[in-house]
Residue frames relative to the residue before (quaternion, step in Angstrom):
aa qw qx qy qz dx dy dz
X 1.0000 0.0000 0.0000 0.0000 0.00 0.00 0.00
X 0.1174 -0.7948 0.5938 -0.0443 3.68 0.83 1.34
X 0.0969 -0.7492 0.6528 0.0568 3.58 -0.99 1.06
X 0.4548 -0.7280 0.5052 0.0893 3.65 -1.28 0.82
X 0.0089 0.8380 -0.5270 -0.1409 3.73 0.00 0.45
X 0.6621 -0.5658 0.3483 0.3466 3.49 -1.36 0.89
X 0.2566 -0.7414 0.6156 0.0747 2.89 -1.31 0.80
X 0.3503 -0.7699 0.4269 0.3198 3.79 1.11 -0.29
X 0.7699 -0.3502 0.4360 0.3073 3.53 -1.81 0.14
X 0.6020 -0.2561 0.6909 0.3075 3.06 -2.07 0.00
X 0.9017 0.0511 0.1827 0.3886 3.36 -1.60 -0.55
X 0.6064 0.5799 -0.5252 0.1420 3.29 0.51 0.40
X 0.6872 -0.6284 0.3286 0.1579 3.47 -1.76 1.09
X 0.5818 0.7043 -0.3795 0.1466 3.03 1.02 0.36
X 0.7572 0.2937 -0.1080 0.5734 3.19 1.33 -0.10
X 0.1916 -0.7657 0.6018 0.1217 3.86 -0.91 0.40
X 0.6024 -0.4778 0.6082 0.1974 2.96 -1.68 0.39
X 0.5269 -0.6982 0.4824 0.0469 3.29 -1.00 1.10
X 0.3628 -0.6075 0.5527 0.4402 3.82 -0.51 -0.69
X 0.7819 0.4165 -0.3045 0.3499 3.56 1.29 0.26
X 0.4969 -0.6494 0.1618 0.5524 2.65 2.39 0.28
X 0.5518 0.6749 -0.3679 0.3236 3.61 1.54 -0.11
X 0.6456 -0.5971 0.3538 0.3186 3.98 -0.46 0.93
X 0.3590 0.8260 -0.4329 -0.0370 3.72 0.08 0.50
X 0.4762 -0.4313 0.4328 0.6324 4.11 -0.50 0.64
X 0.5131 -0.4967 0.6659 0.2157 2.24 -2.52 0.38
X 0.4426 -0.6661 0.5148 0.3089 3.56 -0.67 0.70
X 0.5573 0.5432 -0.3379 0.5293 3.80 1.10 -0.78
X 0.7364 0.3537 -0.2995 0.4928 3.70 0.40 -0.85
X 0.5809 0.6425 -0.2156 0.4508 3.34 0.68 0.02
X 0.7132 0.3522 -0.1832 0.5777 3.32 0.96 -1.05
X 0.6363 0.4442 -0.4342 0.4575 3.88 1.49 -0.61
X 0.3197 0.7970 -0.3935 0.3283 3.37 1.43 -0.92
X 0.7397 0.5577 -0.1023 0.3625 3.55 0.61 -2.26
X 0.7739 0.4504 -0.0447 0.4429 3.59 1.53 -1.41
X 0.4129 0.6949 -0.5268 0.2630 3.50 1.46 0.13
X 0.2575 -0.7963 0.4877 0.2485 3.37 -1.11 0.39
X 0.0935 0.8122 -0.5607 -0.1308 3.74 -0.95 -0.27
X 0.6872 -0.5273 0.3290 0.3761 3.17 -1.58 0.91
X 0.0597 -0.7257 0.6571 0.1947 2.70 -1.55 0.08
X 0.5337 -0.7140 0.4531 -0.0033 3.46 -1.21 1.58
X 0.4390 -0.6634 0.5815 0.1705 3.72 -1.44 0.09
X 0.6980 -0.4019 0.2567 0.5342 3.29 -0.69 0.07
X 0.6790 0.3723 -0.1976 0.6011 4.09 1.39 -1.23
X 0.5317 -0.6753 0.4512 0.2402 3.35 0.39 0.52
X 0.4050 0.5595 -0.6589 0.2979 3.35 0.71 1.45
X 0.6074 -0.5517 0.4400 0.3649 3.49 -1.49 0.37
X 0.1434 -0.8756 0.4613 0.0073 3.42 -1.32 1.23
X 0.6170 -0.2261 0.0917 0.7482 3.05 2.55 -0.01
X 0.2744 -0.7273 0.5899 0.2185 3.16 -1.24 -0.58
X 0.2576 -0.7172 0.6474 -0.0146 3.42 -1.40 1.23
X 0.4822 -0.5915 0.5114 0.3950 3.57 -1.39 0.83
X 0.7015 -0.4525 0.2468 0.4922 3.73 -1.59 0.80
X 0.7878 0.4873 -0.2550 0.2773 3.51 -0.06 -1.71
X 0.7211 0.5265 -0.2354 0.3839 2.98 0.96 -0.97
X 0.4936 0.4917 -0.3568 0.6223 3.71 1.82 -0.43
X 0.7766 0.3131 -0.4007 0.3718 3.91 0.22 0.11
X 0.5047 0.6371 -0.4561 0.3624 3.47 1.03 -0.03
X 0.6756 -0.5695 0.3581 0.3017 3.55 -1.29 1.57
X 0.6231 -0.3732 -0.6866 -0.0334 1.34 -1.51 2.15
X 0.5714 -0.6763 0.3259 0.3315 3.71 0.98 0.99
X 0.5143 -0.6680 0.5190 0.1413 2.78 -1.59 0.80
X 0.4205 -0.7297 0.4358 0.3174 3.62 -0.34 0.68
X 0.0316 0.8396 -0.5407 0.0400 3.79 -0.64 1.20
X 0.5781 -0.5348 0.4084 0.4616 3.48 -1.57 -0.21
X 0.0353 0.7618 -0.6403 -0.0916 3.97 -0.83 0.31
X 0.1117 -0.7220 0.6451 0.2236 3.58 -0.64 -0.40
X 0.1357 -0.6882 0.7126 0.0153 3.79 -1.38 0.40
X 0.0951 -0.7198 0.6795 0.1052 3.36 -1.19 1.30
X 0.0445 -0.6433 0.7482 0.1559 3.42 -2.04 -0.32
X 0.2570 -0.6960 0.6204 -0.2543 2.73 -1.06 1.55
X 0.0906 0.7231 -0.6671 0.1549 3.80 -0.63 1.54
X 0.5788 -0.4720 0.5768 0.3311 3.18 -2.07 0.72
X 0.7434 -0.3898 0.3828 0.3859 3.21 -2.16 -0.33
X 0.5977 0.3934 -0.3749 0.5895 3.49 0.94 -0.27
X 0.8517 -0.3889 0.3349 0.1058 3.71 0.01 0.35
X 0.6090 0.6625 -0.1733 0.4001 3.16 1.35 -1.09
X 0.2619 -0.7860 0.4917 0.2680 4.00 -0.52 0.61
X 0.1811 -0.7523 0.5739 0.2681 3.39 -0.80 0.18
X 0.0006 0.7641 -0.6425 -0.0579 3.04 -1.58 0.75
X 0.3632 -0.6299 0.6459 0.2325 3.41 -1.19 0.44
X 0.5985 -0.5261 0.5998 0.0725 2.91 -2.05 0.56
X 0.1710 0.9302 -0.1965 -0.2585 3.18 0.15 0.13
X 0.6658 -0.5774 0.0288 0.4718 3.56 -0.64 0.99
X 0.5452 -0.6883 0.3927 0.2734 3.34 -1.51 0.72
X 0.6009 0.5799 -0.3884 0.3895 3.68 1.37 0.42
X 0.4103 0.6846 -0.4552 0.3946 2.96 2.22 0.38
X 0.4236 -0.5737 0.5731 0.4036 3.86 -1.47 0.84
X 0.8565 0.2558 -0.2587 0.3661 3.55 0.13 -0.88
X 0.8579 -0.0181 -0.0049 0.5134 4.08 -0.95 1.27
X 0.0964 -0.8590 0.4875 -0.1228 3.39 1.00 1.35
X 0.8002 0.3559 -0.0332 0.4816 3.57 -0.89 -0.18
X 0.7666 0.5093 -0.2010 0.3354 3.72 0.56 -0.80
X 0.4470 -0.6887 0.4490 0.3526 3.49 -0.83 0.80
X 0.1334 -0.7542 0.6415 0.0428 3.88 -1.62 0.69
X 0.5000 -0.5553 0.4443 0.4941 3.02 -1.44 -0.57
X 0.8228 -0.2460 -0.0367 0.5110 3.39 -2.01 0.56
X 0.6565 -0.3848 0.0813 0.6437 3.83 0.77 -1.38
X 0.2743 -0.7173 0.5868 0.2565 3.41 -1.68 -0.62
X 0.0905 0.7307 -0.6726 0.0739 3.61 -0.78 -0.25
X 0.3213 -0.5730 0.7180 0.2299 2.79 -1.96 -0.45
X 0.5264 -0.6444 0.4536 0.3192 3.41 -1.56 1.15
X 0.4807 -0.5584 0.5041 0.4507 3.48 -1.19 -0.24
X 0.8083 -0.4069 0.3153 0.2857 3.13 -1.38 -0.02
X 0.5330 0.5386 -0.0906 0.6463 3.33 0.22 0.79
X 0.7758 0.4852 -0.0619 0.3987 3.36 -0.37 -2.18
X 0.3562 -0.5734 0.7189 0.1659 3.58 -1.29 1.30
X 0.8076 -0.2999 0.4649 0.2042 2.62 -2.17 1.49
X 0.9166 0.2158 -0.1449 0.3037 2.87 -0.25 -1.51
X 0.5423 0.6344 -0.2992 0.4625 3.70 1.03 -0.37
X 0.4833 0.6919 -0.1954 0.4995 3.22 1.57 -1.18
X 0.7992 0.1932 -0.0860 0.5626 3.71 0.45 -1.42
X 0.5863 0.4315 -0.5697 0.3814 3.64 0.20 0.61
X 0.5752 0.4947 -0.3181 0.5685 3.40 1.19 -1.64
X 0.8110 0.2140 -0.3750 0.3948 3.93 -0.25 -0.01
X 0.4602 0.7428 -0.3040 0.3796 3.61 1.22 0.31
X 0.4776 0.7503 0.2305 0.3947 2.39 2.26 -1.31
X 0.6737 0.6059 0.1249 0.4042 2.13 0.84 -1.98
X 0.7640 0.2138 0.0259 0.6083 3.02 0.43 -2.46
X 0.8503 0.1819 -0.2648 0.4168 3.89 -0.47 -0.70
X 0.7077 -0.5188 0.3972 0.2688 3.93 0.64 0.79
X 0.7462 0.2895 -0.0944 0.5920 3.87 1.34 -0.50
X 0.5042 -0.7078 0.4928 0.0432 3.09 -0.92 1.10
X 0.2195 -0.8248 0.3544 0.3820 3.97 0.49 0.65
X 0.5817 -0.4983 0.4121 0.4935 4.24 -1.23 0.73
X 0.7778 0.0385 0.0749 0.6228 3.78 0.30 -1.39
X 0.0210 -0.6951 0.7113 0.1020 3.53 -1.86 0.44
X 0.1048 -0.8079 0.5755 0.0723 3.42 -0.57 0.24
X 0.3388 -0.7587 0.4030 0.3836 3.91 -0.49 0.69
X 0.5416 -0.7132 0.4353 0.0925 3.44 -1.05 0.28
X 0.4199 -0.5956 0.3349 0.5973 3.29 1.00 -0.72
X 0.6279 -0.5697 0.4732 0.2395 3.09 -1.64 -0.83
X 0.1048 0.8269 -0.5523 0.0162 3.70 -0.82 0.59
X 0.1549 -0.7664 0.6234 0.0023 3.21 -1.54 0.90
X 0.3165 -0.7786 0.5318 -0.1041 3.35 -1.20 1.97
X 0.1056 -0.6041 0.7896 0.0214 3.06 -1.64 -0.22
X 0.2693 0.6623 -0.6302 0.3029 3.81 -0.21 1.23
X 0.3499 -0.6960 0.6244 -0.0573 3.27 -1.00 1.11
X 0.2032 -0.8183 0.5346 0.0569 3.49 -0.14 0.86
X 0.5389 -0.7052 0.4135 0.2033 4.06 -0.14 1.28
X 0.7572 0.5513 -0.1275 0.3263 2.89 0.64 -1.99
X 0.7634 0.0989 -0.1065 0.6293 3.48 0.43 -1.36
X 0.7338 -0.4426 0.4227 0.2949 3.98 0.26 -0.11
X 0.6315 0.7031 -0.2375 0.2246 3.23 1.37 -0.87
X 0.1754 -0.8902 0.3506 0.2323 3.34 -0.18 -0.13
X 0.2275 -0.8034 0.4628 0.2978 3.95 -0.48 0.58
X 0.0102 -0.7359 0.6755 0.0447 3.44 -0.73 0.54
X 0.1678 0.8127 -0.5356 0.1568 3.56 0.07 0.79
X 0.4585 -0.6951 0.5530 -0.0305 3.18 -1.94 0.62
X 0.1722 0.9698 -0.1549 0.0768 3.21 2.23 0.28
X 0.2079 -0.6983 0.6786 0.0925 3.49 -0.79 1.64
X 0.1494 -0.6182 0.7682 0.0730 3.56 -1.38 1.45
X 0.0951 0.6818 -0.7252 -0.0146 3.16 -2.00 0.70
X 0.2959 -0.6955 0.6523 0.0566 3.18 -1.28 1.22
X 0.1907 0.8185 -0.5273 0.1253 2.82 -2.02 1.24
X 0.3034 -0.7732 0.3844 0.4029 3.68 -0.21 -0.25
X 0.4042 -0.6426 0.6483 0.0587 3.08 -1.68 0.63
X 0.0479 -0.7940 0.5894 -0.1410 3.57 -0.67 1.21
X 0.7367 0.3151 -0.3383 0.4935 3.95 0.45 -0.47
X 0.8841 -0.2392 0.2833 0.2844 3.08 -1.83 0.51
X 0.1817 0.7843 -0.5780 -0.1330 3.91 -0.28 -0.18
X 0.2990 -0.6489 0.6996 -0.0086 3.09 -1.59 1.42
X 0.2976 -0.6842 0.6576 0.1043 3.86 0.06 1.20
X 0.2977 -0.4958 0.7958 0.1796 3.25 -1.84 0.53
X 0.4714 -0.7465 0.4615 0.0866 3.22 -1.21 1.36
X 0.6785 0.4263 -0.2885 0.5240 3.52 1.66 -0.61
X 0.5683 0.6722 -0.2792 0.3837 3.16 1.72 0.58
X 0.6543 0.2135 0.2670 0.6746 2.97 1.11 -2.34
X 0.3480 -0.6975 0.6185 0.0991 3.30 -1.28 1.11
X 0.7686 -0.1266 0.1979 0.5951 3.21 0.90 -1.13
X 0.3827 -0.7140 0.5862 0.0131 3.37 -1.48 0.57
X 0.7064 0.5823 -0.4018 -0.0237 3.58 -1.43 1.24
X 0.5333 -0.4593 0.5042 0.5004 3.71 -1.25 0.80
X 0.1227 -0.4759 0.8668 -0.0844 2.50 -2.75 1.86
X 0.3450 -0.5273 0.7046 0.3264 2.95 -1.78 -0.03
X 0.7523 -0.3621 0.3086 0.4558 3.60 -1.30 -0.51
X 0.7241 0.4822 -0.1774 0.4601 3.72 1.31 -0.82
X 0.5006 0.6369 -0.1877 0.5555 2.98 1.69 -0.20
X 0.8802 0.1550 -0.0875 0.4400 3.31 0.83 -1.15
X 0.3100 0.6582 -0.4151 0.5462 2.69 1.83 0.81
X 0.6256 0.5734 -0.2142 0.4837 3.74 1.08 -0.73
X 0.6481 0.3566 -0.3368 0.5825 3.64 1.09 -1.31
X 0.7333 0.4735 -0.3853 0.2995 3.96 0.27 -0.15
X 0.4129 0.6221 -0.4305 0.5071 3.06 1.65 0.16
X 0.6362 0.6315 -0.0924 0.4335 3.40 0.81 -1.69
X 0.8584 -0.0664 0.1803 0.4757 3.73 0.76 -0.76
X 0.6804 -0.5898 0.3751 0.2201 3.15 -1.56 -0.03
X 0.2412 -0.7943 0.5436 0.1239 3.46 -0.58 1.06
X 0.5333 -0.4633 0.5080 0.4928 3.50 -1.55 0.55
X 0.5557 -0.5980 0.4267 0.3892 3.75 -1.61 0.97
X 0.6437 0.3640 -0.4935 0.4578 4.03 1.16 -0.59
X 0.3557 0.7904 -0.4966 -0.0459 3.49 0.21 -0.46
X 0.7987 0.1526 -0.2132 0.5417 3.53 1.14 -0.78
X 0.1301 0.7540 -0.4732 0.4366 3.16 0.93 0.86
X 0.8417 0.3128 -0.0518 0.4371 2.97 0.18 -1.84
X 0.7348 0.4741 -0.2608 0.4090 3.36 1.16 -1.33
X 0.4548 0.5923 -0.5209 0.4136 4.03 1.67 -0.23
X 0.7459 0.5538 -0.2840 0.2373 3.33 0.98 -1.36
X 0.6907 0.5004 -0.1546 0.4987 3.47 1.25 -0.97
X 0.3035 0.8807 -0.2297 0.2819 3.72 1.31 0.50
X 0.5307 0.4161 -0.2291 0.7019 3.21 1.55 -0.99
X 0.7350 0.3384 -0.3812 0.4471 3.89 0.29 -0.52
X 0.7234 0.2339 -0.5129 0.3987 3.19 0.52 -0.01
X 0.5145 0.5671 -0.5815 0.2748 3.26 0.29 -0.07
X 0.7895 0.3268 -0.3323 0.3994 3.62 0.45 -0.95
X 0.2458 0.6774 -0.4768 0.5035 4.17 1.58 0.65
X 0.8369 0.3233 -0.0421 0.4397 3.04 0.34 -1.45
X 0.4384 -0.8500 0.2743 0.1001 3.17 0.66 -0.28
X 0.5274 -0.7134 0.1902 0.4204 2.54 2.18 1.09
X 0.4701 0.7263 -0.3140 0.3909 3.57 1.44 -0.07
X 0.7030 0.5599 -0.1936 0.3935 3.41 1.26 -1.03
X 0.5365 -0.5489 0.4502 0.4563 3.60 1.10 -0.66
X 0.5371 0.7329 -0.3258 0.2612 3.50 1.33 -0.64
């Protein structure tokens, strides 16, 4: 189960040179970082406003839109990323392919390619949506809390992937017996199987029922 660790973008903005040549955040990217917004939802997942991120996960959160994707090779396998430890929320911990939340405004789906994108450098061949789920997962580590409203879509992934490092630590495709092994081994995001019980029938019929999934 050979894992892959990010290598990052071309041109990307996260970080600057120094006057000693040492890598340091941008303090600007940071402060927009602080101001993303995202919807916030009702119990049916209609929009009801919007709230800045952090401030929608702070105990006992505000119920919002997120979306979660999965994403397997031709042989089935799901990728997941690790995700990076400079992250405030579930640092260090393995997930699925990615998640987020759309901006305001921003379709579900559009939302999880453009941040798919985003994080592993590759854009997915097919996605299909999945349904919907809605949580309540409290997150130990940092305090935080999901309250979420979660579009899942399944799909495959076929090009190269060049992780963003201020994103993804590291990168790789399991089967079910496999990733049954890395959860032995470590820590999972708290929504992870949450999300991944829910999105099951789609992957099974992605996969083709071939994988064990």
């Amino acid at each position: 189960m050979p894992t892959s660790p990010a290598t990052g973008r071309p041109g990307s903005p996260a970080t600057a040179p120094s006057p000693n040549g040492v890598a340091e955040h941008s303090v600007t990217d940071h402060a927009v970082a602080e101001q993303i917004l995202l919807e916030l939802v009702d119990e049916n997942g209609v929009t009801i406003g919007t709230a800045e991120k952090l401030s929608a996960h702070l105990a006992p959160g505000r119920l919002h839109r997120a979306f979660s994707v999965f994403l397997f090779d031709g042989a089935g396998r799901l990728l997941l990323q690790r995700r990076a430890l400079g992250k405030y929320h579930s640092p260090g911990v393995w997930s699925n392919t990615c998640c987020g939340h759309p901006y305001p405004g921003e379709q579900p789906f559009v939302a999880a390619a453009r941040r798919t994108a985003e994080e592993l450098g590759a854009a997915p061949v097919s996605m299909r949506a999945a349904g919907t789920v809605r949580y309540n997962h409290p997150d130990p580590a940092s305090g935080l809390v999901e309250q979420e409203y979660n579009h899942l879509f399944v799909g495959v992934i076929g090009d190269e992937l060049r992780p963003d490092p201020e994103e993804i630590d590291e990168t790789v495709f399991v089967g079910p017996q496999e990733l049954a092994r890395l959860r032995e081994e470590g820590p999972f995001s708290a929504w992870f199987q949450t999300v991944l019980d829910a999105a099951l029938p789609a992957v099974r019929e992605v996969t083709g029922g071939t994988a064990g999934w």
